[in-house]
C-alpha positions in Angstrom: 0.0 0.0 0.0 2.4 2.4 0.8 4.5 1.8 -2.4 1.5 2.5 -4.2 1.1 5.7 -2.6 4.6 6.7 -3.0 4.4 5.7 -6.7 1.7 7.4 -7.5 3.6 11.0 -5.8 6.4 10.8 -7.6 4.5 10.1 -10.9 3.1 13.0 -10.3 5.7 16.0 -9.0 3.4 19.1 -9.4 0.7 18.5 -7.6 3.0 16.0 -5.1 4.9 20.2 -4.4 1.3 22.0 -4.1 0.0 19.4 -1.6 3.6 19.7 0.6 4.0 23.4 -0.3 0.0 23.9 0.7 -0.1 21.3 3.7 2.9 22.8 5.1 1.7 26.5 4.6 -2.0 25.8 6.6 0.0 23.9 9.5 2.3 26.2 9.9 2.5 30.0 8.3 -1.3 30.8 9.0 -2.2 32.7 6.2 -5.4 35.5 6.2 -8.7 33.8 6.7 -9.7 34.6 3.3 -7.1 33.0 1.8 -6.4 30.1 4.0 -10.2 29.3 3.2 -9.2 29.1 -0.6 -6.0 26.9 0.2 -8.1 24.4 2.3 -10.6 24.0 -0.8 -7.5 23.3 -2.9 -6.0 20.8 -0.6 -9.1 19.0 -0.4 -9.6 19.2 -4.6 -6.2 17.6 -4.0 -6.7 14.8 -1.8 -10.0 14.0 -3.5 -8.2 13.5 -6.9 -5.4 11.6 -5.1 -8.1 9.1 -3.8 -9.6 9.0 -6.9 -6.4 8.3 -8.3 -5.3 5.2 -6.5 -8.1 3.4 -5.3 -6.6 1.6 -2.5 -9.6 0.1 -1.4 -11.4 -1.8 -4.5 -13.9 -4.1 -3.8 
């Protein structure tokens, strides 16, 4: 499982930086509200397509 995951961030180095570079910027920079709000909503677009992506759990 975690080879998969791996895999699939390297295959992918763009948006493998903007989720670090975002995930890192939330936890620890605290941006304006506004902004921070618009972050959040990418890092979730973001983890939704990386889900979507691998699939770890087919049935």
């Amino acid at each position: 499982m975690f080879k998969k995951i791996l895999n699939s961030l390297i295959d992918q180095p763009l948006l493998t930086s903007l989720f670090a570079t975002d995930f890192f910027i939330l936890l620890f920079h605290r941006p304006p509200f506004l902004f921070s709000l618009l972050m959040l909503g990418a890092l979730m677009a973001m983890c939704m397509y990386f889900g979507q992506k691998l699939a770890l759990f087919k049935v």
